[in-house]
C-alpha positions in Angstrom: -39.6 219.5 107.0 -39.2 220.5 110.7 -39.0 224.0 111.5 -35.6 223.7 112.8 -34.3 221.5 110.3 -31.6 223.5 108.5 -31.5 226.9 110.5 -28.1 227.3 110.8 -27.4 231.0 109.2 -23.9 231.1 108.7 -22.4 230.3 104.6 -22.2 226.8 104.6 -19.8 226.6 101.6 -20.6 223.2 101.5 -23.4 223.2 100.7 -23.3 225.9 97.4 -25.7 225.7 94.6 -24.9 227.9 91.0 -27.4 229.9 89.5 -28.4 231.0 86.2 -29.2 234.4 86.2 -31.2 236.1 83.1 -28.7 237.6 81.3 -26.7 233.6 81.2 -24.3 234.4 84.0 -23.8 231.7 86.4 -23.6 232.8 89.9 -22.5 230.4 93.1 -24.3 230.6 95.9 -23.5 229.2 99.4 -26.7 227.8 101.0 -27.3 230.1 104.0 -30.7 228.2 105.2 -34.2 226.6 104.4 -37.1 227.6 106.6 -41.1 227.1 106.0 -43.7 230.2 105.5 -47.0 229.1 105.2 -47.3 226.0 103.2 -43.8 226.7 101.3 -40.6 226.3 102.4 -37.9 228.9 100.6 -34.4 229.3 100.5 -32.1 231.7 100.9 -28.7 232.1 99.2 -25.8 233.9 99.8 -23.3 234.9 96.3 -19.9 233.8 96.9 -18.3 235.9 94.5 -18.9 239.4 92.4 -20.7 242.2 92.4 -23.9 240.5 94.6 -21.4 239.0 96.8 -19.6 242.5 97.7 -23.0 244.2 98.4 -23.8 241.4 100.8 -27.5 240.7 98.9 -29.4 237.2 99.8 -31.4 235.5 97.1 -34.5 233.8 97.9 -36.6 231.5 95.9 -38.9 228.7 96.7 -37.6 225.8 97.5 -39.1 222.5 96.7 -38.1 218.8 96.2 -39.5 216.0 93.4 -40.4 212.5 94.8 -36.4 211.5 93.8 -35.3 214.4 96.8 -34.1 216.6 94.0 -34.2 219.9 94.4 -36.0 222.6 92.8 -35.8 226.8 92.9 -38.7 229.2 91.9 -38.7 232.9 91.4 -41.3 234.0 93.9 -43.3 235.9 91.4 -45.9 237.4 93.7 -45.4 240.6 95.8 -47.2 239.6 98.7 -45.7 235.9 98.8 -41.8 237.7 98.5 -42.6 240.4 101.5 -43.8 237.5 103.9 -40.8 235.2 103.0 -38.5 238.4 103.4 -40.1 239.4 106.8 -39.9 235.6 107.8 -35.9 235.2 107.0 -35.3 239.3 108.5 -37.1 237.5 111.8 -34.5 234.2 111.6 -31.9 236.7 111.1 -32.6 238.8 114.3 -33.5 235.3 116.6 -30.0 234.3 115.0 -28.1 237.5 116.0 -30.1 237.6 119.6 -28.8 233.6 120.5 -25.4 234.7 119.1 -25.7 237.3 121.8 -27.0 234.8 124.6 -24.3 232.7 123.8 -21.1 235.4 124.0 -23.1 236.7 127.3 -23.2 233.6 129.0 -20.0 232.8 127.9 -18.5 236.0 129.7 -20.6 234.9 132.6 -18.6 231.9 132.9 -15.3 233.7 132.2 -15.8 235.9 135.0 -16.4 232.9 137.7 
């Protein structure tokens, strides 16, 4: 997968998966992006509805497809693995928020000609 394959940020309700949570609830989840760290790419997944959704929290798992192109989620088990993935999606948030701010800048440049 290219690195900018898939970086657009914003819900993309159409593109939802539903999760199984431990306790057996099922959870749907708009797919928010997929983006590479290391040798892995992850996902990350934004609740649509309930109490996850109202606190705004992102789920992110690794994200891996089968010979067929079906996909496959992981829990990222390992501390170290989750913190870099975290940091790496924090850092596509922030280059996100700084082009949406490029873009509304240079679109009250033009305004103002």
């Amino acid at each position: 997968m290219s690195e900018n394959e898939n970086m657009n940020l914003e819900p993309d309700e159409d593109i939802c998966v539903t999760l199984e949570l431990d306790d057996g609830e099922e959870l749907e989840c708009a797919v928010l992006t997929i983006f590479p760290v290391g040798e892995h790419d992850y996902i990350a997944l934004l609740p649509l509805e309930g109490e996850y959704a109202e606190e705004g929290e992102v789920f992110l798992y690794r994200y891996t497809e089968d010979e067929n192109g079906e996909p496959s989620l992981d829990n990222i088990a390992d501390d170290d693995e989750y913190d870099a993935v975290s940091d790496a999606f924090d850092e596509l948030l922030d280059s996100q928020q700084y082009d949406e701010l490029v873009e509304a800048g240079d679109l009250e440049d033009i305004e103002e000609e």
